[in-house]
BAMAR-697612 format. One record per residue (C-alpha): residue in three letters; chain; x, y, z. Coordinates in nm, 4 decimals. Layout:
  rest  kette         X         Y         Z
   Ala      A         X         Y         Z
...
END
This chain:
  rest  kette         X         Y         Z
   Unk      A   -1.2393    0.1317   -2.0017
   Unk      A   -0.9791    0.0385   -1.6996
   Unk      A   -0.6918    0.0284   -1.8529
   Unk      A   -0.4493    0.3725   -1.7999
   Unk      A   -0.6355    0.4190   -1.4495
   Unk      A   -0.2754    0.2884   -1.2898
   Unk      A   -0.1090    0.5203   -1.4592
   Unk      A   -0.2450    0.8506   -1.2765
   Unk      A    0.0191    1.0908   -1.1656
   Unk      A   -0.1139    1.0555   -0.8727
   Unk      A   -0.1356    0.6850   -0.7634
   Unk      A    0.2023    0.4869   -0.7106
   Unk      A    0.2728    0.1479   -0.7051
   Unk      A    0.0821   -0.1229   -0.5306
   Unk      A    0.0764   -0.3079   -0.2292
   Unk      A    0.0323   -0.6975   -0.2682
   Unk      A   -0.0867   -0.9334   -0.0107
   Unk      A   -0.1133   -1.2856   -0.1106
   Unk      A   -0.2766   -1.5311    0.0828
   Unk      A   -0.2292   -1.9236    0.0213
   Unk      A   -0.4312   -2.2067    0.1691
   Unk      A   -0.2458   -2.5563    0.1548
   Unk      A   -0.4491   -2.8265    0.0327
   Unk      A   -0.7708   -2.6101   -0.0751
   Unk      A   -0.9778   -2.7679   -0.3014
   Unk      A   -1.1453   -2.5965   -0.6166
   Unk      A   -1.4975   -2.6637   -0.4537
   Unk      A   -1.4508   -2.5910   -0.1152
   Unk      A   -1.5686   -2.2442   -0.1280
   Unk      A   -1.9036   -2.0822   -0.1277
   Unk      A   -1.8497   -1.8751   -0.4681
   Unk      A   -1.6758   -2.2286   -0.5965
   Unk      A   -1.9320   -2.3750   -0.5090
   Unk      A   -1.9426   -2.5186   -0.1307
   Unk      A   -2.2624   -2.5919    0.0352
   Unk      A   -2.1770   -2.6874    0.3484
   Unk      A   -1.8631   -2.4728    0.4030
   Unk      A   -1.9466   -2.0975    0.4900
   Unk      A   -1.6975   -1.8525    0.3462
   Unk      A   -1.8691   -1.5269    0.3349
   Unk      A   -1.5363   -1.3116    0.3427
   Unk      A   -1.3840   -1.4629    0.0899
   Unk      A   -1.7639   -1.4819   -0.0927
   Unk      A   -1.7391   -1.1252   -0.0805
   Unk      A   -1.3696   -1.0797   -0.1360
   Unk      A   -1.5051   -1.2602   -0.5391
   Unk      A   -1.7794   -1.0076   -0.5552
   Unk      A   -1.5952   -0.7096   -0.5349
   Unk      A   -1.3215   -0.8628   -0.7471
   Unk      A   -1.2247   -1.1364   -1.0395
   Unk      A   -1.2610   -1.5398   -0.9609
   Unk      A   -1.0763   -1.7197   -1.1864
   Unk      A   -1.1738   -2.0786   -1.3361
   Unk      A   -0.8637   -2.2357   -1.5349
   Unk      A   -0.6326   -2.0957   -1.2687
   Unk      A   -0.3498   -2.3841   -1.1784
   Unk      A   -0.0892   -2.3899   -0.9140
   Unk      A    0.2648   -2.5342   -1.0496
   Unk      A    0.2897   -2.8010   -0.8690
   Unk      A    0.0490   -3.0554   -0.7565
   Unk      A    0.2853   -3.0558   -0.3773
   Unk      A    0.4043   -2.7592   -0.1122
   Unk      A    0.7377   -2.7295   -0.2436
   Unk      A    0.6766   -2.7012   -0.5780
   Unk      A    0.3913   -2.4910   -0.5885
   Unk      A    0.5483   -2.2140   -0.3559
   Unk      A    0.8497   -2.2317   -0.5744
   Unk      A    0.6734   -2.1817   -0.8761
   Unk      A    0.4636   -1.8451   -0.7276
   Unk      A    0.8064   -1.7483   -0.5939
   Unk      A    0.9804   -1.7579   -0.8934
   Unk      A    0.7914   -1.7480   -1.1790
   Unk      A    0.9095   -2.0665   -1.3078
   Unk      A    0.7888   -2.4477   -1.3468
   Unk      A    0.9835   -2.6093   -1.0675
   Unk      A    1.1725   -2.8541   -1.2997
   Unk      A    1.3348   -2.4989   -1.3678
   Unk      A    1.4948   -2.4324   -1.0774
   Unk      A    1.5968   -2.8018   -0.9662
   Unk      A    1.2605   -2.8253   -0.7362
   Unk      A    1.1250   -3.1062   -0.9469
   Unk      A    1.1811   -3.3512   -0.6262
   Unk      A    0.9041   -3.3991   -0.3710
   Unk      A    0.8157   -3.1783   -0.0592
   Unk      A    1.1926   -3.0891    0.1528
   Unk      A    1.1580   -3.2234    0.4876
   Unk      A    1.3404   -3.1105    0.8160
   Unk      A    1.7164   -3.1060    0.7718
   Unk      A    1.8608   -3.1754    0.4163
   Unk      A    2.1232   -2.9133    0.2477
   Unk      A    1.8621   -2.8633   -0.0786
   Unk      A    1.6775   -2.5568   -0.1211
   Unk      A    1.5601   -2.2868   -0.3071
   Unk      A    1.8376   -2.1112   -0.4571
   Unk      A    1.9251   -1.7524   -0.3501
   Unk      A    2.0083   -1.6756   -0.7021
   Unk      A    1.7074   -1.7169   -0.8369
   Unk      A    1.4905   -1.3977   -0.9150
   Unk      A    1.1872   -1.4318   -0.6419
   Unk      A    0.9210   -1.1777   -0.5857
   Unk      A    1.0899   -1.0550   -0.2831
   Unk      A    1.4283   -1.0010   -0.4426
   Unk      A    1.2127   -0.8521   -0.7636
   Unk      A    1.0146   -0.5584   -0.5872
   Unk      A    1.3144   -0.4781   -0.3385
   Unk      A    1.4366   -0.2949   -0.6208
   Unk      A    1.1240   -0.0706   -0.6479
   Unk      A    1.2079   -0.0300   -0.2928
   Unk      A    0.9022   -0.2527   -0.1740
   Unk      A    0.9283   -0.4122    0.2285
   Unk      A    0.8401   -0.7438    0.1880
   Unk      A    0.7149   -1.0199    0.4303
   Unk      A    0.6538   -1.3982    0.4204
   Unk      A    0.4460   -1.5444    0.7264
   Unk      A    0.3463   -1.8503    0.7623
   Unk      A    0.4744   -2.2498    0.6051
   Unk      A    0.8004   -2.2087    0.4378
   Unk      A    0.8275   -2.5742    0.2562
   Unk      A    1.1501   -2.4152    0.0664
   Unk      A    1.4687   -2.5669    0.2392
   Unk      A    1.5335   -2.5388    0.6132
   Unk      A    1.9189   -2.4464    0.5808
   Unk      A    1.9766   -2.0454    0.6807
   Unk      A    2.0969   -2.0169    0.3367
   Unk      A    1.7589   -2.1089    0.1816
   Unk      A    1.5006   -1.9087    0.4177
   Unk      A    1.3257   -1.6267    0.3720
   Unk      A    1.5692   -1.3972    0.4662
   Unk      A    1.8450   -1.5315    0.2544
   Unk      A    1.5808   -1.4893   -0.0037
   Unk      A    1.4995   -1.1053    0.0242
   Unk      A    1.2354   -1.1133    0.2278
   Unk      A    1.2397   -0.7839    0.5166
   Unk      A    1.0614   -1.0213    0.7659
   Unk      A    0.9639   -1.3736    0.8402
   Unk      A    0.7204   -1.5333    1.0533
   Unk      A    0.6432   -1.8761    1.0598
   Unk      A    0.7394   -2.2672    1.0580
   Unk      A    0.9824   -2.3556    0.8189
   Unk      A    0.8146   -2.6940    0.7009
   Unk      A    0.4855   -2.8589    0.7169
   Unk      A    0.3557   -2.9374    1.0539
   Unk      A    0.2431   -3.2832    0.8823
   Unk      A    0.6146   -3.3643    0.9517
   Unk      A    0.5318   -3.3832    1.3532
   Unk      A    0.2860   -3.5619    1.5939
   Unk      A    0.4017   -3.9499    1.5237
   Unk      A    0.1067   -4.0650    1.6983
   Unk      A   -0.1363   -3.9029    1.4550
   Unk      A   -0.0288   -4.1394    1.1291
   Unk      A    0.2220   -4.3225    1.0461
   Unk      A    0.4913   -4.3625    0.8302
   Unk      A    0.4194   -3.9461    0.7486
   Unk      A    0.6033   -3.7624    1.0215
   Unk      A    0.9482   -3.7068    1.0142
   Unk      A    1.0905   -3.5085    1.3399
   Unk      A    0.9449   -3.4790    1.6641
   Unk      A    0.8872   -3.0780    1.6898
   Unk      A    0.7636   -2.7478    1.5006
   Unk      A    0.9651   -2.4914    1.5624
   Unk      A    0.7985   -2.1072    1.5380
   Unk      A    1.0624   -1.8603    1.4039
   Unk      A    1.0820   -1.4851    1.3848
   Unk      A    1.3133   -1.3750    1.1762
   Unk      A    1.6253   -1.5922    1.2556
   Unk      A    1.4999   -1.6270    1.6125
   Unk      A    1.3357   -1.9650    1.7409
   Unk      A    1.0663   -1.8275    1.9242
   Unk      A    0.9223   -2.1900    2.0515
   Unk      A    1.0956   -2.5256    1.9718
   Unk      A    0.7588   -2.7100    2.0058
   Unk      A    0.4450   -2.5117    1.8382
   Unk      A    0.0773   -2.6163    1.9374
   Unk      A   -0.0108   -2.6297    1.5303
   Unk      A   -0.3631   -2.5450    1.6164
   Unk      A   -0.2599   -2.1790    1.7586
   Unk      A   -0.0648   -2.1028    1.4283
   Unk      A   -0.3881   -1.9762    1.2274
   Unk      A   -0.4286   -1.6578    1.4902
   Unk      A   -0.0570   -1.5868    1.5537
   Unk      A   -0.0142   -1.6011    1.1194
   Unk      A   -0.2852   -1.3749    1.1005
   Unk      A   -0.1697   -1.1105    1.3990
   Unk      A    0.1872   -1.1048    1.2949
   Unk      A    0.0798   -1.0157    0.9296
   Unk      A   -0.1110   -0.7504    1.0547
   Unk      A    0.1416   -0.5978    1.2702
   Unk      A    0.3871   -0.6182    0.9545
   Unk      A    0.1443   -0.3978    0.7666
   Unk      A    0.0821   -0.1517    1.0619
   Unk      A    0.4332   -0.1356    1.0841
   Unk      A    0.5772   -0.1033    0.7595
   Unk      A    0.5803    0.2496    0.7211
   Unk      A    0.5367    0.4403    0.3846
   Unk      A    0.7289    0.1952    0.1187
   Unk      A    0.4896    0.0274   -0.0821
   Unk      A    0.5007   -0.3801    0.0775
   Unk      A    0.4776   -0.7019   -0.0611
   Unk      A    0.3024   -0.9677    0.1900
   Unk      A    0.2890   -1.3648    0.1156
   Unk      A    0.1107   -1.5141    0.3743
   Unk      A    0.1344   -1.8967    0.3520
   Unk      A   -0.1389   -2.1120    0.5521
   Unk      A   -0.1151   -2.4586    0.7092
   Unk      A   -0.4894   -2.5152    0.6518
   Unk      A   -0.6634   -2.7059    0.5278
   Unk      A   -0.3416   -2.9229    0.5212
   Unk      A   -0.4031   -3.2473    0.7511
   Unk      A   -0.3790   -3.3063    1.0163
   Unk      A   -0.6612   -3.0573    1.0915
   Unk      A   -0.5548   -2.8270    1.3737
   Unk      A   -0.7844   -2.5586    1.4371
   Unk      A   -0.8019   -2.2403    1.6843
   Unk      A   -1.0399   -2.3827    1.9716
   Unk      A   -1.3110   -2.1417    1.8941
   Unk      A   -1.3675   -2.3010    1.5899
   Unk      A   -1.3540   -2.6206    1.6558
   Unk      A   -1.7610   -2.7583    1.5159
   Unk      A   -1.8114   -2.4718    1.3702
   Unk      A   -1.8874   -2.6087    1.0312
   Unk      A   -2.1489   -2.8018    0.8901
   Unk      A   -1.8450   -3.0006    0.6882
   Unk      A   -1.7304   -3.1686    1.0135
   Unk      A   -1.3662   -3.0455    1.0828
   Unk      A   -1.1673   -2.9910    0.7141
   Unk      A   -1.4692   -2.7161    0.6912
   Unk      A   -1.3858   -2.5654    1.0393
   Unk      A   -1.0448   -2.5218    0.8815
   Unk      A   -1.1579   -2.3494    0.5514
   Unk      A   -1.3709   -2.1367    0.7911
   Unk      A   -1.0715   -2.0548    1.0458
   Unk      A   -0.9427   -1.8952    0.6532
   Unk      A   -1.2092   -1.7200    0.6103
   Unk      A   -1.1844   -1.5649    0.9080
   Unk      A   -0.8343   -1.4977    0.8919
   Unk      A   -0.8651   -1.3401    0.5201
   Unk      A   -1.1235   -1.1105    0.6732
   Unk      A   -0.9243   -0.9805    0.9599
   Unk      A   -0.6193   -0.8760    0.6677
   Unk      A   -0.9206   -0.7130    0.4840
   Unk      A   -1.0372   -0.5146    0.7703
   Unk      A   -0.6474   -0.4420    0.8607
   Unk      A   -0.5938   -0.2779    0.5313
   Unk      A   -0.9453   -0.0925    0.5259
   Unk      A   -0.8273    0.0166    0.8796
   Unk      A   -0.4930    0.1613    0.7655
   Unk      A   -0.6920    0.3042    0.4263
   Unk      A   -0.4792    0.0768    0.1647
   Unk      A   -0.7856   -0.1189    0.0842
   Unk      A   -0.7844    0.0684   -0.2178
   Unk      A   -0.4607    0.0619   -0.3148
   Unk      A   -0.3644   -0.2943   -0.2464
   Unk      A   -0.4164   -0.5851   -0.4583
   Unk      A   -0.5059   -0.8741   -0.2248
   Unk      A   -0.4877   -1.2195   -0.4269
   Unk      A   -0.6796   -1.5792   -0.2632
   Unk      A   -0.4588   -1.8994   -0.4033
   Unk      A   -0.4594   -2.2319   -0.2900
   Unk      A   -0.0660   -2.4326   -0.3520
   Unk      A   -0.2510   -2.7410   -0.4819
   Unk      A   -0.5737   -2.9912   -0.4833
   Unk      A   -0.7191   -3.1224   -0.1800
   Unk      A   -0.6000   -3.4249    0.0228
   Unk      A   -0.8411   -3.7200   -0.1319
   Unk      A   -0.8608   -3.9688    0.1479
   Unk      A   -1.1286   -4.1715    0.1958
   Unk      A   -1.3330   -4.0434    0.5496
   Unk      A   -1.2305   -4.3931    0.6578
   Unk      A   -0.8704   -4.3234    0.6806
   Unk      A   -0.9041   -3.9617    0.8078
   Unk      A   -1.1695   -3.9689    1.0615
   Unk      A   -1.3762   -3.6513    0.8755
   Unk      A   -1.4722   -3.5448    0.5074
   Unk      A   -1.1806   -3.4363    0.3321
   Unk      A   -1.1918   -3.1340    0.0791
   Unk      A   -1.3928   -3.0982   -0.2794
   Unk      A   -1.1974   -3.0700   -0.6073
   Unk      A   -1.5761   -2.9884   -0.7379
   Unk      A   -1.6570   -3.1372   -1.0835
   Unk      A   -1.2616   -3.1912   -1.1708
   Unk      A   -1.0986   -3.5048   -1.0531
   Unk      A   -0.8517   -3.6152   -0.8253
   Unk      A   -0.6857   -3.4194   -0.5836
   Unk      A   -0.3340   -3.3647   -0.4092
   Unk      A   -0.0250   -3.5115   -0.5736
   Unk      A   -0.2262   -3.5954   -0.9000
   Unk      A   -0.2150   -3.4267   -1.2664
   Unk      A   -0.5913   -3.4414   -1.3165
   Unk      A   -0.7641   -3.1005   -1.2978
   Unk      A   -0.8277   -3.1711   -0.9112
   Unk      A   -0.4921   -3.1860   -0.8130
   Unk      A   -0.3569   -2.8820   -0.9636
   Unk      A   -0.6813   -2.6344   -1.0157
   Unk      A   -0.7167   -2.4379   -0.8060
   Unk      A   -0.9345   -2.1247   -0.6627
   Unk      A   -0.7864   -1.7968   -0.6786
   Unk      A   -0.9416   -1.4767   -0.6282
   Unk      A   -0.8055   -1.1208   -0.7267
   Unk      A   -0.9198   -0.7964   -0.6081
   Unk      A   -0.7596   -0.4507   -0.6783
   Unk      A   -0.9972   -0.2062   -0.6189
   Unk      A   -1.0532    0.1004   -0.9470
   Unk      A   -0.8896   -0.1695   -1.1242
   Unk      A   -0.9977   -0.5331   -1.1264
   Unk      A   -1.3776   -0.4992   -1.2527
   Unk      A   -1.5851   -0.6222   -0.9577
   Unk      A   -1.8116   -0.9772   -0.9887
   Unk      A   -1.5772   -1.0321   -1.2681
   Unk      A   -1.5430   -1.4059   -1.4036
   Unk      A   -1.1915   -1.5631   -1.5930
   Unk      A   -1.2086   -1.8382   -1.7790
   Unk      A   -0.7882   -1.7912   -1.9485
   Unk      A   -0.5424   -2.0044   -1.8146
   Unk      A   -0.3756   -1.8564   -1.5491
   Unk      A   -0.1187   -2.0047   -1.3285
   Unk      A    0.1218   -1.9289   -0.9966
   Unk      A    0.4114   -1.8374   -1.1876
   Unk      A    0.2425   -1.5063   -1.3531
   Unk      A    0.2171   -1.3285   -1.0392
   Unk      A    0.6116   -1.2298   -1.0936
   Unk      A    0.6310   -1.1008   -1.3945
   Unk      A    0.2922   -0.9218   -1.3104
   Unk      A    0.4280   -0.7768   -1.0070
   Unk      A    0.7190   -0.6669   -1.1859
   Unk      A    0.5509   -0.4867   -1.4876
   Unk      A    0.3476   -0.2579   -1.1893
   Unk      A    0.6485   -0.2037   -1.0127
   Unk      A    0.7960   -0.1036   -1.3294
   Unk      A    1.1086   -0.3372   -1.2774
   Unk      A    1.2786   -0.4758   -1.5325
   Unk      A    1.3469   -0.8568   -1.5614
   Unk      A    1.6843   -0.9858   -1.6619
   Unk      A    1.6373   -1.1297   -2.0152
   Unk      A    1.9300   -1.4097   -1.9386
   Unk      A    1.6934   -1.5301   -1.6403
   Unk      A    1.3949   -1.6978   -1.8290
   Unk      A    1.0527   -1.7412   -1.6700
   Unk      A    0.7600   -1.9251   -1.7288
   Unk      A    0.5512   -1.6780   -1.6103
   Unk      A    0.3390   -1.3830   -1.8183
   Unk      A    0.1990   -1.0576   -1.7407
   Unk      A   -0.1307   -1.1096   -1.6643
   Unk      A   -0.2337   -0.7230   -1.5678
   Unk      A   -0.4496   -0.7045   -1.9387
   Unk      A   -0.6554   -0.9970   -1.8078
   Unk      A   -0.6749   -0.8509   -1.4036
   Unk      A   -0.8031   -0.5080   -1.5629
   Unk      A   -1.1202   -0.6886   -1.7417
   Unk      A   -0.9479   -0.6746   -2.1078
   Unk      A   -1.0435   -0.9358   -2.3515
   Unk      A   -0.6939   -0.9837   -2.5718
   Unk      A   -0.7085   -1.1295   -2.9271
   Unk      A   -0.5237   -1.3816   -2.8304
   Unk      A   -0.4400   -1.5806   -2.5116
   Unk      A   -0.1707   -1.4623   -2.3034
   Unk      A   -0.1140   -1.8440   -2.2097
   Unk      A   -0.1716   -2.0998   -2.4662
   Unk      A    0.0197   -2.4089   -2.3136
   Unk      A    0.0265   -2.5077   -1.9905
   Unk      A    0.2611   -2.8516   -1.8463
   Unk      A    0.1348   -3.0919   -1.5947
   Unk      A    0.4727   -3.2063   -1.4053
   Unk      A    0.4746   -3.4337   -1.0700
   Unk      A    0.8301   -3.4270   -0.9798
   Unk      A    1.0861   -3.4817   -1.2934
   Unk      A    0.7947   -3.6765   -1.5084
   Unk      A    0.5940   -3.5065   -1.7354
   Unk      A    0.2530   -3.6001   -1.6927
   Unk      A   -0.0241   -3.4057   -1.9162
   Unk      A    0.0168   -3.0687   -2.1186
   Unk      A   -0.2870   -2.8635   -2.2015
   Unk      A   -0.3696   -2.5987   -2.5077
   Unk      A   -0.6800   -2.4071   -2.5202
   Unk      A   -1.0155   -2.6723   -2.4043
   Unk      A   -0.7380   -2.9932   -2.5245
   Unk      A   -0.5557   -3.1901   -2.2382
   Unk      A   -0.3258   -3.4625   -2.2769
   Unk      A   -0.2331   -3.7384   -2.0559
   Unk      A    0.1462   -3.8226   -2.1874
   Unk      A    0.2211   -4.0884   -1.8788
   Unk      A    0.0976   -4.1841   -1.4985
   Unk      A    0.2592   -4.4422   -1.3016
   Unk      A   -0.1032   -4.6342   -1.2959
   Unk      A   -0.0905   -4.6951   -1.6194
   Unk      A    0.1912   -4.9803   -1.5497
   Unk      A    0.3633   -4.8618   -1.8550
   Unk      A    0.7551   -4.7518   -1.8558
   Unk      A    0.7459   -4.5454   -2.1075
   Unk      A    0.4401   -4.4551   -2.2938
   Unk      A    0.4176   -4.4464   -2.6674
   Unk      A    0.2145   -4.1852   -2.8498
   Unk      A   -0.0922   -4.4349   -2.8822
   Unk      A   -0.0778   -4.4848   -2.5133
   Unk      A   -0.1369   -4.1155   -2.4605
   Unk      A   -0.5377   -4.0294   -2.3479
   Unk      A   -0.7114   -3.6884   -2.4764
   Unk      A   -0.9913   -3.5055   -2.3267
   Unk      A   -1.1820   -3.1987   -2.3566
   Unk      A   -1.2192   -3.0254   -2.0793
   Unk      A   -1.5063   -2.8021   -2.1529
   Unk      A   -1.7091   -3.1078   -2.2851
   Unk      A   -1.5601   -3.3533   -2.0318
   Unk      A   -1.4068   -3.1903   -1.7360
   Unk      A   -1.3837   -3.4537   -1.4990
   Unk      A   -1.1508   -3.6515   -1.7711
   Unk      A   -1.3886   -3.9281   -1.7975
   Unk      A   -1.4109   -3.9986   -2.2300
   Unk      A   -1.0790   -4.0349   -2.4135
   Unk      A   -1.1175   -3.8787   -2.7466
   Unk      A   -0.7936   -3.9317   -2.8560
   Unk      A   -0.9229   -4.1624   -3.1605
   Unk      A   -1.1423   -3.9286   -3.2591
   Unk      A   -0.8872   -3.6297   -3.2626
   Unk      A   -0.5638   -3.7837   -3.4025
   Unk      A   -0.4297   -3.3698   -3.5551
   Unk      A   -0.4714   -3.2587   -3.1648
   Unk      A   -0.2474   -3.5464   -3.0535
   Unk      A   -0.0354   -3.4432   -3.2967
   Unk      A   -0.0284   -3.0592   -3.1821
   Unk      A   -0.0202   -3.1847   -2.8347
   Unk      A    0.2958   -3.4281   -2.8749
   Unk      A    0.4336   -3.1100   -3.0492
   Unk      A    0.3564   -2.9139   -2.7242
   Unk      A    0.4728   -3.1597   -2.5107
   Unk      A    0.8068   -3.2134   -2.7022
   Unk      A    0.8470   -2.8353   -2.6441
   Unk      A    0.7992   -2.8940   -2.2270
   Unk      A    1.0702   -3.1988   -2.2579
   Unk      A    1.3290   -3.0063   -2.4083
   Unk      A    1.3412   -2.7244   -2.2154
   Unk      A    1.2297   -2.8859   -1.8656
   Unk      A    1.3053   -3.2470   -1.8988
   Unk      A    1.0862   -3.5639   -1.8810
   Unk      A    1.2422   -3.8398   -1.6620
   Unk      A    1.0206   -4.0639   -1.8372
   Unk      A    1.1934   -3.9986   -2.1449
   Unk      A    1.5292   -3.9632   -2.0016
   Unk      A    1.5725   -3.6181   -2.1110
   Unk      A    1.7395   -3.3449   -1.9289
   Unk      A    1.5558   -3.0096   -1.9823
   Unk      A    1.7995   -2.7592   -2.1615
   Unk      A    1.6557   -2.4738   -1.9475
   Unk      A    1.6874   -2.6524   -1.6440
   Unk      A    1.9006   -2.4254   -1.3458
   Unk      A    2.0477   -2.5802   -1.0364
   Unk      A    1.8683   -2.6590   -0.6937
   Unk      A    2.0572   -2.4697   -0.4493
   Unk      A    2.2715   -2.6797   -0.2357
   Unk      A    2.5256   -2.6285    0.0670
   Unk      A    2.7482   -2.8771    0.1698
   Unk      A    2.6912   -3.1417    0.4483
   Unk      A    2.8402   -3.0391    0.8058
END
């Protein structure tokens, strides 16, 4: 029934707005669930578009997962199989890889990226090296400052707050950068003029530690991780009523991600609740279903059916290639992705078969767990105590029977081991398995700059 409405001679291309929380867990929203966390925006935001359910982010860290919704690929891909890039270093994201940015700037799009970078801190591997018209933001975690907070996780001594190539402070209060994210988006979109524009809008929060905007500071029933998710919501709805305001509401599709699972510490060792991965378990830094599933919420107005409800596997790296198919831009075939066009899915189709039908779990350069259809297998984890697991080492679950990854059914099941050590065979040759001692053969370099 929806499908051909983009095409109208009338309508042109899209704007996108994507807007990532850091550290978001799967149940720390209202329409995911949250009880004690009010998120009517982004409640709404569900209502009048699609919620997806199997939706992961491609990395279970910062730097990984905004490489992989950059790019379109698994991070072990493009050398970004290492953990998050701190202040300093001469590693980044490299320029020659295809980004979204770089994509739609040749369907003449004006593109934007406000807010954590995580990506490499060398001019060569920012935003604007990258394609991006404009940035905004810090170009690392704050969790890298404030020694007195905790110990043994901060790295330099101060945030700096850039505008395009220009340090605007060398010290940013962490708890102002919510408001000035969300004005300086805004003033990119009243701004842009009449190209179509891309805008990725990369949140600090719920990241620890929690630094909030004053006024909502015990706000939330939660304690102070839900004033965060709140300060979100409120910041979502301000973009919302910016684009209503400017009348590309309609024409805009506005996507809700988070880059990973929630922090999982004990309220012991953080002072305050920390956030919900709901019934899946384990959180940040993990390959369970906590640590790398994820909300996300799509809305496209005419297009994405309204109260909608996805169960496919989706992932970060099909926004690309998804981007690129409305843009009507044409990816190089020599530049592989792991990404897929997800636009049947976004316009309420039901295909005959899945669009994704494998999905890897990587932390770092070690494969962890692959997944097909309801089947998940764990292949290795370091708390195992075992070098290198062996195939009757490996633990199966079914995640619509068992999705908190409690009941092993791996004796039960031996032919979906077997299509599962097929599958993740498949991930280890082209992406590499440190584990294994295998070197991906689709593996492309890191980019790098040498050492002044």
């Amino acid at each position: 029934m929806l499908k051909g409405l983009f095409s109208g001679a009338s309508e042109g291309p899209p704007n996108f707005v994507i807007i990532m929380a850091d550290d978001l867990g799967y149940g720390d929203l209202g329409c995911y669930g949250a009880r004690d966390i009010k998120t009517p925006r982004l409640d709404a935001l569900a209502n009048e578009g699609m919620r997806f359910t199997s939706y992961y982010s491609g990395a279970p860290n910062c730097t990984g997962s905004r490489a992989a919704l950059l790019t379109g690929c698994y991070p072990n891909r493009i050398g970004l199989s290492s953990k998050n890039l701190p202040p300093g270093g001469y590693t980044g994201l490299n320029p020659d890889e295809k980004n979204i940015a770089s994509v739609l700037n040749e369907a003449g799009y004006s593109s934007a990226f406000v807010g954590k970078w995580s990506l490499g801190t060398h001019p060569n591997f920012m935003p604007l090296s990258q394609g991006f018209d404009y940035f905004f933001g810090i170009p690392f975690s704050h969790s890298f400052v404030d020694s007195a907070t905790e110990e043994n996780l901060y790295l330099t001594s101060n945030l700096p707050l850039i505008d395009n190539e220009i340090e605007m402070e060398e010290d940013t209060d962490p708890s102002a950068l919510t408001q000035l994210f969300t004005e300086q988006a805004a003033e990119f979109i009243e701004t842009v003029g009449e190209n179509p524009f891309c805008l990725i809008m990369s949140h600090h929060l719920p990241h620890r530690p929690i630094t909030v905007p004053p006024e909502f500071e015990g706000i939330s029933a939660y304690g102070p991780y839900g004033d965060a998710v709140e300060a979100l919501d409120w910041s979502v709805g301000a973009m919302l009523d910016v684009l209503k305001s400017l009348n590309h509401d309609k024409d805009t599709m506005v996507i809700f991600v988070s880059d990973n699972g929630p922090y999982t510490a004990g309220q012991t060792a953080l002072g305050h609740r920390c956030g919900n991965a709901g019934e899946y378990r384990g959180g940040k830094n993990h390959t369970t279903e906590g640590g790398m599933r994820v909300p996300c919420i799509v809305r496209w107005p005419k297009h994405v059916p309204p109260g909608k409800v996805c169960e496919d596997i989706v992932c970060a790296m099909d926004f690309l290639p998804t981007f690129a198919g409305l843009a009507k831009v044409q990816l190089p075939r020599t530049h592989k992705i792991d990404g897929k066009n997800i636009l049947p899915l976004l316009e309420g189709e039901l295909p005959k078969e899945p669009i994704r039908t494998e999905f890897y779990y990587y932390r770092e350069s070690r494969l962890q767990a692959v997944r097909s259809g309801e089947w998940k297998m764990h292949v290795f984890h370091p708390e195992w105590g075992i070098e290198e697991p062996k195939p009757e080492d490996y633990k199966l679950f079914n995640l619509d029977a068992d999705p908190g990854e409690n009941t092993d059914v791996s004796p039960e099941n031996p032919e979906v081991v077997e299509q599962l050590i097929k599958v993740a065979d498949r991930a280890r040759r082209e992406l590499g398995d440190s584990v294994k001692k295998r070197s991906g053969m689709g593996v492309r370099p890191i980019g790098e700059v040498k050492a002044e």
